[in-house]
C-alpha positions as CSV (number, residue, x, y, z in Angstrom):
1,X,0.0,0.0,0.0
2,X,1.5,3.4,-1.1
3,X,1.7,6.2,1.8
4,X,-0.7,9.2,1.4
5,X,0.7,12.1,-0.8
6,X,0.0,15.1,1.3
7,X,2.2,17.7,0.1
8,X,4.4,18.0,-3.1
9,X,5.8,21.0,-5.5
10,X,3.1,23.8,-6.2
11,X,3.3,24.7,-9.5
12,X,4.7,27.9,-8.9
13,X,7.4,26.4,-7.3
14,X,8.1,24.3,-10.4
15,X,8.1,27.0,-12.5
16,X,10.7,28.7,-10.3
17,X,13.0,25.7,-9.7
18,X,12.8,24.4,-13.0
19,X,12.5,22.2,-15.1
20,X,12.9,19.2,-14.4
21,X,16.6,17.1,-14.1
22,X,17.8,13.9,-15.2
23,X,20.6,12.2,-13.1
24,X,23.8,12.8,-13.3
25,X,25.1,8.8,-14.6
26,X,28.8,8.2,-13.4
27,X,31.3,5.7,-15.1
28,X,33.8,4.9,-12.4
29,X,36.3,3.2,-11.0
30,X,38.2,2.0,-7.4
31,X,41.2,2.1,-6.3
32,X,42.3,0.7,-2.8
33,X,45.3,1.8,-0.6
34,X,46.5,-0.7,2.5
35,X,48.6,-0.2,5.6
36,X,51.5,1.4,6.0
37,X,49.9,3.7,2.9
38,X,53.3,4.2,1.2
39,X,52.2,5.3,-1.9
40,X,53.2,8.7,-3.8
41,X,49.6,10.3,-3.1
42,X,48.6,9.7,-0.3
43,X,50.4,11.5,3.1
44,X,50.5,10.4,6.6
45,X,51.3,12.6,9.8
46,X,50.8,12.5,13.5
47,X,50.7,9.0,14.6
48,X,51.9,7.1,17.8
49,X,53.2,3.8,15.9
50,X,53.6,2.0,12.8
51,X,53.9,-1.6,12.2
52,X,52.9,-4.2,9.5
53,X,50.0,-6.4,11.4
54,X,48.5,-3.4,13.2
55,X,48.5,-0.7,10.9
56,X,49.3,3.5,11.2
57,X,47.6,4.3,14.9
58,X,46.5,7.9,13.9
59,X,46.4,10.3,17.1
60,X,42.6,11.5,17.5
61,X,42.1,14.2,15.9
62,X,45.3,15.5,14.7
63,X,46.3,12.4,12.7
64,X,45.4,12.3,9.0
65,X,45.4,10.7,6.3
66,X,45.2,12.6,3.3
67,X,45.0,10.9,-0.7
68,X,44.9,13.2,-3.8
69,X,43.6,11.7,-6.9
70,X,43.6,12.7,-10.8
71,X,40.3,12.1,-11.0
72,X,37.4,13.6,-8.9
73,X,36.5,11.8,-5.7
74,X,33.5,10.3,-5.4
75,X,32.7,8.0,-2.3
76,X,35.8,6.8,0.2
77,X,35.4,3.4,2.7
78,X,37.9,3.6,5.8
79,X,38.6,-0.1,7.8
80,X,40.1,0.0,10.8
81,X,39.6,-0.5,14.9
82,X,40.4,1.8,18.0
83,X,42.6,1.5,20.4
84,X,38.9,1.5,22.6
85,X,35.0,2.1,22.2
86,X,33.5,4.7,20.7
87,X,35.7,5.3,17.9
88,X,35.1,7.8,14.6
89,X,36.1,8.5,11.7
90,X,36.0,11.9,9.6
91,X,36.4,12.5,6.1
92,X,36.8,16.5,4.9
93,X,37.9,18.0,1.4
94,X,37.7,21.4,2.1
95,X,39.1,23.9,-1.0
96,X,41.8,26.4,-0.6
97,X,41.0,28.9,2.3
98,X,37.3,27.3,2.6
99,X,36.0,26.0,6.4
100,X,32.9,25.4,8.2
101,X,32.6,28.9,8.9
102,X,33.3,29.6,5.0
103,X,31.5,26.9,3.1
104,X,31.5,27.7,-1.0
105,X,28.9,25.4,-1.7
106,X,25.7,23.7,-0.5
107,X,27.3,20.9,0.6
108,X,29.0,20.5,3.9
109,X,32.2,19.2,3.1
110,X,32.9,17.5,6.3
111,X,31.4,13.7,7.1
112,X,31.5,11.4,10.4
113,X,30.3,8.1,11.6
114,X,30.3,7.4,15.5
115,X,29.9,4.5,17.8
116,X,32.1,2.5,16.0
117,X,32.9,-0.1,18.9
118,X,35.6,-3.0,17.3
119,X,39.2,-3.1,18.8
120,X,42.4,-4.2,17.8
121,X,44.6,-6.3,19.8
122,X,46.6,-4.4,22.4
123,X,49.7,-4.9,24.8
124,X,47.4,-5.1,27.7
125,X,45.6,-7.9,26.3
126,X,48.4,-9.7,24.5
127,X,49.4,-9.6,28.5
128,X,46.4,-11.2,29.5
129,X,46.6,-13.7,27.2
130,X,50.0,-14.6,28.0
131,X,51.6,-14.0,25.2
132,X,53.6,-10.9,25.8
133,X,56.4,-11.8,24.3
134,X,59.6,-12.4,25.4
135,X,59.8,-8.6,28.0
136,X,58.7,-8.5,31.6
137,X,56.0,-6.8,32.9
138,X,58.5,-4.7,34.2
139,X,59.5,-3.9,30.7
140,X,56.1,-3.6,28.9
141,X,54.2,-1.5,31.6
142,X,56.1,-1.0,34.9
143,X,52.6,0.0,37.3
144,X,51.4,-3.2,36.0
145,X,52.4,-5.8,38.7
146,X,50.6,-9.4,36.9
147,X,47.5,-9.8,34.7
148,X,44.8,-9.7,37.6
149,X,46.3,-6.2,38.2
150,X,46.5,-5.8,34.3
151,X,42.9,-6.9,33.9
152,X,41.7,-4.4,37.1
153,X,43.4,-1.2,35.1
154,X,42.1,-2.1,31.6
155,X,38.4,-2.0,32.5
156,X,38.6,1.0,34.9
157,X,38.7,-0.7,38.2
158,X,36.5,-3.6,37.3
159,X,33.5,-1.0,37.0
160,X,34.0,-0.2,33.0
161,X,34.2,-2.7,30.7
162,X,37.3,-5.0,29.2
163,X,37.6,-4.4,25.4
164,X,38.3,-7.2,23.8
165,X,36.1,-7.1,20.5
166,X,38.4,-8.2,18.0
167,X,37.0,-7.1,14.9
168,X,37.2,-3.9,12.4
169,X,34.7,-1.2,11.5
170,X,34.0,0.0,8.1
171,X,32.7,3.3,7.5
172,X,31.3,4.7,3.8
173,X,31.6,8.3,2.8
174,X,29.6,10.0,0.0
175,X,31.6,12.7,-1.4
176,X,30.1,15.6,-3.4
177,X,29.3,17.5,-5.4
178,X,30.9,19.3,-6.2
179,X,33.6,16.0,-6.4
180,X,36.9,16.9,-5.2
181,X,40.4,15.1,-6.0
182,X,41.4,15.1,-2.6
183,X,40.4,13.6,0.9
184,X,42.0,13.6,4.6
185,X,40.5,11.3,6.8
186,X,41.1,11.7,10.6
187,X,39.6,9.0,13.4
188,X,40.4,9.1,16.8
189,X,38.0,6.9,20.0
190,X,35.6,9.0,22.9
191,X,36.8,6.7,25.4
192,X,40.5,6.9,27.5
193,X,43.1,4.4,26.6
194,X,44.8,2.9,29.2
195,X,43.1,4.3,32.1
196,X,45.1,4.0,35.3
197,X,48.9,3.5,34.0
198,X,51.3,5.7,33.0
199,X,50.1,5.4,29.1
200,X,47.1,7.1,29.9
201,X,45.2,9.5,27.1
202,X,41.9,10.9,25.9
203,X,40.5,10.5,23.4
204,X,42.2,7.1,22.4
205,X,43.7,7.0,19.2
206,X,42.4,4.9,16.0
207,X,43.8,2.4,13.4
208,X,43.4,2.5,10.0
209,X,44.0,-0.5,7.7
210,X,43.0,0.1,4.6
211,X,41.2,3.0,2.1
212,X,38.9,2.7,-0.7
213,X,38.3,5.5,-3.3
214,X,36.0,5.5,-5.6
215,X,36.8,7.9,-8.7
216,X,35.1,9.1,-11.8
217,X,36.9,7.2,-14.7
218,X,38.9,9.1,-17.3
């Protein structure tokens, strides 16, 4: 059953923002970037670590990530996992001199997707697993004294919860118009890594794994 059509253009208003459009149709094609993103365009800056398995672990916020293109940009998919819950990721490709206090066109040209809850594997839980390696507690994390003291720290005093949710988030961006040939994408996580040792920070920083763009072909 169709819903009830209660309101639609007057014909004025057709008159005014006419006529009528036919969609834009997009031949295209994608292109996809992995971890450590060595690649002549595409930059990285202001990240804690870099290493094959776990990837570029962006600082929130000020890490970026930022891939220029011949061809207009038009969609981008980040995967990756915080270092905790409640991670994001934003995706922005702002023109020369343009902000959100400045915006050219209609178009806000900054996108974010929240709650984005899967973890990677860190040195506090590699410890709880036992598999540390071959350093010391001492070595690794000096305030931690064994893994039920580990385990008491990671989840906030046993009242927040232990993150152990092995898995990694995807996020889609649609980008455009008008279609730019660049992106920066910055993450970062709402919660405090490593609450109650020396590592301590907030917000928790964010791995990213891999980049899709999706381009207009040539």
């Amino acid at each position: 059953m169709a819903l009830t059509l209660y309101r639609t253009f007057t014909a004025e208003q057709r008159e005014k923002l006419g006529p009528a459009k036919r969609p834009k149709v997009l031949s295209t094609e994608r292109r996809v970037y992995h971890t450590p993103f060595l690649y002549e365009n595409v930059e990285v800056g202001d990240f804690y670590e870099v290493g094959s398995a776990k990837g570029i672990e962006f600082k929130a916020d000020t890490g970026f990530l930022t891939i220029r293109e011949e061809q207009p940009i038009i969609a981008v998919t980040v995967v990756g996992s915080g270092c905790t819950p409640g991670g994001y990721n934003i995706c922005e490709w702002w023109e020369e001199g343009e902000s959100v206090d400045n915006i050219q066109d209609q178009l806000v040209k900054r996108q974010r997707v929240d709650n984005l809850n899967g973890t990677h594997p860190s040195i506090w839980t590699r410890i709880l697993m036992g598999v540390a390696g071959d350093r010391t507690f001492a070595e690794v994390a000096p305030e931690m004294k064994d893994a039920f003291d580990c385990f008491k720290k990671l989840s906030d005093g046993f009242y927040g919860g232990v993150y152990l949710g092995f898995y990694e988030n995807t996020a889609y961006f649609r980008i455009g118009p008008p279609n730019p040939h660049s992106v920066t994408i910055r993450s970062g996580c709402k919660v405090t890594e490593d609450p109650g040792t020396s590592l301590e920070h907030h917000p928790g920083d964010y791995t990213i794994r891999l980049v899709e763009t999706i381009v207009v072909k040539g």
